[in-house]
C-alpha positions in Angstrom: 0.0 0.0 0.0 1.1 3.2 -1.0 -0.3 5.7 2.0 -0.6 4.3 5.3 -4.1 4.4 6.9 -4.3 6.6 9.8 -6.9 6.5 12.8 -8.5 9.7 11.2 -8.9 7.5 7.9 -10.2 5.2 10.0 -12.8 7.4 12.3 -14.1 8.6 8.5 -14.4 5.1 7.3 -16.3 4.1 10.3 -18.9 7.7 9.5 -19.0 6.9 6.1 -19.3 3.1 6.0 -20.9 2.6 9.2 -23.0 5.6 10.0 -20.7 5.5 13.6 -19.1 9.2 14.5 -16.1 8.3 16.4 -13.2 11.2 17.5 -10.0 9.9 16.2 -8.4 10.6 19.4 -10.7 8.7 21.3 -9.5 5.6 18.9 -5.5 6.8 19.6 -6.6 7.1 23.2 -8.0 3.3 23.2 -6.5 1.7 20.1 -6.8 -1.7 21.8 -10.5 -1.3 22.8 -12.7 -3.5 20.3 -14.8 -2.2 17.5 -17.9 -3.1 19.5 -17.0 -1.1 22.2 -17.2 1.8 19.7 -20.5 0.7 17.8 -18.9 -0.7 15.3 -20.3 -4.4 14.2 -18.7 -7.0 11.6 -20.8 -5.7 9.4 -19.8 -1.8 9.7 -16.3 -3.4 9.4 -16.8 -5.5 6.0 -17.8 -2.3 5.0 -14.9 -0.6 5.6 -12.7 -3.4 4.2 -15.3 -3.0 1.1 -14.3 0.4 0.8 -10.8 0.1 1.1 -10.8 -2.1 -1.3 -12.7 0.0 -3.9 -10.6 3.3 -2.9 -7.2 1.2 -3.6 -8.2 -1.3 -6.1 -7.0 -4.4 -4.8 -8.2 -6.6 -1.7 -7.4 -6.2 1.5 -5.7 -9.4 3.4 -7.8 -12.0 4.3 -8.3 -11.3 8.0 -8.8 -7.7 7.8 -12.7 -8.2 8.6 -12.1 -10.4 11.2 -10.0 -7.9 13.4 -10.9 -7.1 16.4 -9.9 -3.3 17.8 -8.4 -0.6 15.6 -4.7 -1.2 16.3 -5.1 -4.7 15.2 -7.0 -3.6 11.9 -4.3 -0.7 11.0 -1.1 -2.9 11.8 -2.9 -5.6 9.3 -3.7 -3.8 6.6 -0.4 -1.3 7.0 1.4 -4.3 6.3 -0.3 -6.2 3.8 2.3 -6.4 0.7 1.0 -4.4 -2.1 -0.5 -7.4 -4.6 -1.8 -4.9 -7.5 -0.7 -6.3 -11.1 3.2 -5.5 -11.7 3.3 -4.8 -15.4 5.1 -7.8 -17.7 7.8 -6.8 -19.7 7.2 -7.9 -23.0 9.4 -9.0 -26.0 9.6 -8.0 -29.2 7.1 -10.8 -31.4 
């Protein structure tokens, strides 16, 4: 991934994906509280991985929906290897 997601990212996906308003210091103050604690559901969070995936054009790892608080979710898909196409190099015919 070329920009890393940040917890302000993150508090936007969560109003825009989930309908859930949540201060991005309140998820840097409590990065290892779960979603649930914040309103968020699996649901809310598929569709946040939905849009992620949309915004970047590529999936998101596996797991990502299956996280459970927001450092979690941000170390996952901060990591993830970037698996968008390389281009081939191709040979004269």
């Amino acid at each position: 991934m070329n920009a890393q997601l940040t917890l302000t990212e993150l508090a936007a996906l969560m109003k825009s994906a989930a309908g859930l308003t949540v201060d991005p210091k309140e998820l840097a103050n409590r990065p290892d509280a779960t979603f649930a604690e914040f309103g968020l559901d699996s649901l809310g969070l598929l569709g946040i991985v939905g849009e992620l995936e949309n915004r970047q054009g590529r999936p998101m790892p596996t797991d990502a929906e299956r996280c459970k608080t927001p450092r979690d979710f941000l170390a996952l898909v901060n990591t993830a290897p970037d698996t968008a196409p390389e281009s081939v190099p191709t040979t004269g015919a």
